[in-house]
N, C-alpha and C positions, 0 to 999 in steps of 0.2 A: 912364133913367127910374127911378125910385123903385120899389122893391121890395114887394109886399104883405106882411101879417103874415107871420112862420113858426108856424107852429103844429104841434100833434101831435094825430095821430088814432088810435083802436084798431081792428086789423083782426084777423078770424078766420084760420084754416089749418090744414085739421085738426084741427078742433076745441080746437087752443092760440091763446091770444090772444098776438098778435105785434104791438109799438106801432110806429107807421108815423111816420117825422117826415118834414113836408116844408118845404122851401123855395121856397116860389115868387118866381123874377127876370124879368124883362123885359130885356134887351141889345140893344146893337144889333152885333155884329158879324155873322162869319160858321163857319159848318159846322164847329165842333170843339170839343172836351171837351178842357179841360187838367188832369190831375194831378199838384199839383208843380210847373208850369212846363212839362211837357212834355205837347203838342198830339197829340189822336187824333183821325184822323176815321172810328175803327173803330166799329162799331155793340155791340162786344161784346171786351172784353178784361181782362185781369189784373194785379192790380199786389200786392207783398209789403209789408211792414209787421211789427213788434213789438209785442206787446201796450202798449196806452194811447200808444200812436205816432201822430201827424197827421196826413193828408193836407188837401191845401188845394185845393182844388176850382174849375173853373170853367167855366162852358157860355158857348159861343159860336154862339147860333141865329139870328143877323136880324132881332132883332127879335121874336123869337117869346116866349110866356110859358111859362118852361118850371118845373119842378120837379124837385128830385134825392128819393129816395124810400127810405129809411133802413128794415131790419129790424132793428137793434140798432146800440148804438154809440151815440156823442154827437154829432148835428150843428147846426154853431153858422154862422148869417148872418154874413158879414164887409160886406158889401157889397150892390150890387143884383146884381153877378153873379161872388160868391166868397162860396164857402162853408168852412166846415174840417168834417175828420170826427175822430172821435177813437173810434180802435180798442177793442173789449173788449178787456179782460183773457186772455178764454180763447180759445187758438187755435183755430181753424179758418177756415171760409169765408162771408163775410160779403158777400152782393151790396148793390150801392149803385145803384138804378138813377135814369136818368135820362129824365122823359118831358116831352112838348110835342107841340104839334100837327104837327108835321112827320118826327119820329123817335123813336125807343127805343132807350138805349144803357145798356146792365148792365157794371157797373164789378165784378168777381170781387176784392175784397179778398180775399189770402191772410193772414191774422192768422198768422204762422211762432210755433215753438216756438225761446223760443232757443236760443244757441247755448252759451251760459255751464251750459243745465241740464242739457247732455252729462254721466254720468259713464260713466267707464271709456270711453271711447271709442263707448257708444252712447246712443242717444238712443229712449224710448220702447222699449227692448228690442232699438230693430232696433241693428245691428253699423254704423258708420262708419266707426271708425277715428280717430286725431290728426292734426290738421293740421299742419305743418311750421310753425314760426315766422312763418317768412318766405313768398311766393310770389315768382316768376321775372314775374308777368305784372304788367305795367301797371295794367290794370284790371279783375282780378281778385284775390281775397285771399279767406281764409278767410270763408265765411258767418257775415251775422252771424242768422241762425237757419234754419230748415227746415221743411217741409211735411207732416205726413205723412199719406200720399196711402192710401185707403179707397174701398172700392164702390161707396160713396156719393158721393166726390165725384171720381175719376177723370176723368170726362168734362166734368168745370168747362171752359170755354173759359180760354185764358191767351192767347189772338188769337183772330180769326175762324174762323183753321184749323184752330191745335194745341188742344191739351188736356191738363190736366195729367198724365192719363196717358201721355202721350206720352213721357214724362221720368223716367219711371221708371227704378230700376237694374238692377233686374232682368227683362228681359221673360220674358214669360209665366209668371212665378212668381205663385205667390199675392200676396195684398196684408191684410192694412197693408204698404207698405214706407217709406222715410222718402228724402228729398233735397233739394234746395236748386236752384234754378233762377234765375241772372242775367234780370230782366225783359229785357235788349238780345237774351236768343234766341231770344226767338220773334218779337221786332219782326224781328229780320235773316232768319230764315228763313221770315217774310210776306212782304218786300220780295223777297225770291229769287224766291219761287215766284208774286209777280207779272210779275218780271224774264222768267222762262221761258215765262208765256203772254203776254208784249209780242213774244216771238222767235217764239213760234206752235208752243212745244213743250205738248206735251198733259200738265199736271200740275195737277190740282186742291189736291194737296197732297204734301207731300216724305215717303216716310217714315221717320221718328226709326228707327234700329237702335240707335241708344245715345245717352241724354242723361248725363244723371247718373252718374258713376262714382264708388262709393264710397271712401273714401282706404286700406280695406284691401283692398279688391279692386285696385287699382290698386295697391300694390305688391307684390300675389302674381305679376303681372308679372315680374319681375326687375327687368331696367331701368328707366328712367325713372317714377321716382317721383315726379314733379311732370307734370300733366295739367289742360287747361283743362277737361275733365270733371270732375274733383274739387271744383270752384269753382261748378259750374254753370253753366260758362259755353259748352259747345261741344257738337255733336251732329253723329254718324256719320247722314249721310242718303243718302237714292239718288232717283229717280223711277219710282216703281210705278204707273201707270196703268191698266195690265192687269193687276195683282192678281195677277201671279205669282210674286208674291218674290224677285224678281230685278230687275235695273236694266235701263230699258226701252231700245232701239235710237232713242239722239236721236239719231243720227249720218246714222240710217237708210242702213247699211252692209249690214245683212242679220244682224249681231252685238250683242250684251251683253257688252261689254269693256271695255278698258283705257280707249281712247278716247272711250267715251261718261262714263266717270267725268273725263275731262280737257277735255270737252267741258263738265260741269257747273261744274267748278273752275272753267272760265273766264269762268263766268257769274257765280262768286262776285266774281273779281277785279272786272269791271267795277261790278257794286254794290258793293264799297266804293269805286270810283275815286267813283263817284257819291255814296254815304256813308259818308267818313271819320271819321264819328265811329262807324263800324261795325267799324273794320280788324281784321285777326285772322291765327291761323294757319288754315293751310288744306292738304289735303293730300289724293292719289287714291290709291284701293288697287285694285292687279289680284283679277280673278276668284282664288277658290281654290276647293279639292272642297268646303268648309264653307260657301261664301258667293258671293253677287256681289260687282262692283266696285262703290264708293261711294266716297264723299268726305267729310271732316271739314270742318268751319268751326267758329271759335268766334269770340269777341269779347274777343281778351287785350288789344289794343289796341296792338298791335304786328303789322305786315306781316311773317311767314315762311311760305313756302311747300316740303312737299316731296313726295315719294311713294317709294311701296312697292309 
């Protein structure tokens, strides 16, 4: 069905006027938002972008009459039910939401700071580091911009679960701090931690111990100087349910060990046999006096597995 006008209206917010553009389409499919081509049937998630960058937009409601609801940025009708947005200029975060009689779904534009305006190795004051040329992973490679992450927007969703503070490099350090985040990690560690309550383990959500690793903290390391942290592609997690900072007894052995971290890994395996276009490295770490056991995943797109 044919599309009504697009037009643009002016709404208040705190006493700043913020111009509101909307698209109203009629569709007839079914239950999902695509950005770019790729299908969500999340009510609330996140997607990255460079300044005056595109997204191409689509709602898929049944037939319902729905609208996407613009607070900045350019949105242009393609269609009765594709739209495009076009990024400000200035970074930060920019929701795109999507409403109709049946649902509300907020689209969390990350407008990234690129990655060309690095000098010396940092970015906005915070410390980086150079990237390598080259990277070892498939599908991963130097960002091509970064986020950087404030008080104010921490708690952005980037899926139902996470948030961008989640991903931070440094935990519990103050913030501004700055990093780069692969959209494929927190779609893969949504689909885990549905994976875990299909198996009837108790985890509302995974917790991130390390997303983001900066490229000079990573090789104060020594060794291994290439990491799918670096890229923003992988995250040290465990299962905290009972909030004590430690990884919870799935095994239900009467323990917090080894084997509940190889118990987790093995849930990762079966999501990627499930989604291959998720594959990755993956690895279990034993208890030490500094920490629980956990496990890394990332999305380099290549299947290796090890532990420690």
């Amino acid at each position: 069905m044919a599309s009504t006008p697009f037009f643009c209206a002016a709404a208040r917010r705190v006493g700043v006027a913020v111009f509101v553009c909307l698209v109203l389409t009629e569709v007839a499919a079914a239950g999902t938002v695509e950005v770019n081509g790729r299908a969500f049937a999340w009510d609330k998630f996140g997607c990255f972008v460079l300044p005056a960058e595109t997204l191409r937009l689509a709602v898929r409601t049944a037939g319902q009459t729905s609208g996407w609801v613009v607070g900045s940025g350019l949105l242009l009708e393609d269609s009765a039910d594709h739209c495009r947005w076009v990024a400000p200029e200035l970074p930060g975060v920019y929701p795109i939401a999507l409403v109709d009689s049946g649902r509300a779904v907020t689209v969390n534009v990350f407008v990234m700071i690129p990655a060309d305006s690095m000098k010396n190795g940092q970015v906005r004051g915070f410390t980086i580091g150079r990237y390598p040329k080259t990277s070892p992973f498939p599908r991963l490679g130097p960002p091509r911009g970064f986020i950087e992450v404030t008080k104010e927007n921490a708690g952005t969703p980037v899926s139902p679960r996470y948030v961008l503070g989640d991903f931070v490099p440094y935990k519990g350090q103050g913030l501004p701090q700055v990093l780069a985040l692969h959209e494929d990690l927190p779609l893969k560690l949504e689909l885990l931690t549905d994976l875990l309550q299909e198996k009837g383990i108790r985890c509302d959500r995974l917790k991130v111990m390390c997303g983001f690793r900066t490229v000079a903290r990573q090789r104060s390391y020594g060794a291994g100087h290439q990491s799918a942290h670096m890229y923003g592609g992988a995250a040290d997690v465990y299962v905290d349910s009972d909030g004590n900072g430690t990884m919870d007894d799935l095994n239900h052995d009467g323990a917090s060990d080894s084997k509940d971290a190889r118990l987790l890994l093995s849930c990762v395996d079966e999501l990627e046999q499930r989604h291959p276009e998720l594959v990755g490295g993956g690895g279990w770490y034993r208890r030490t006096r500094r920490r629980g056991p956990f496990i890394h995943t990332d999305v380099r797109g290549e299947h290796t597995r090890w532990h420690q």
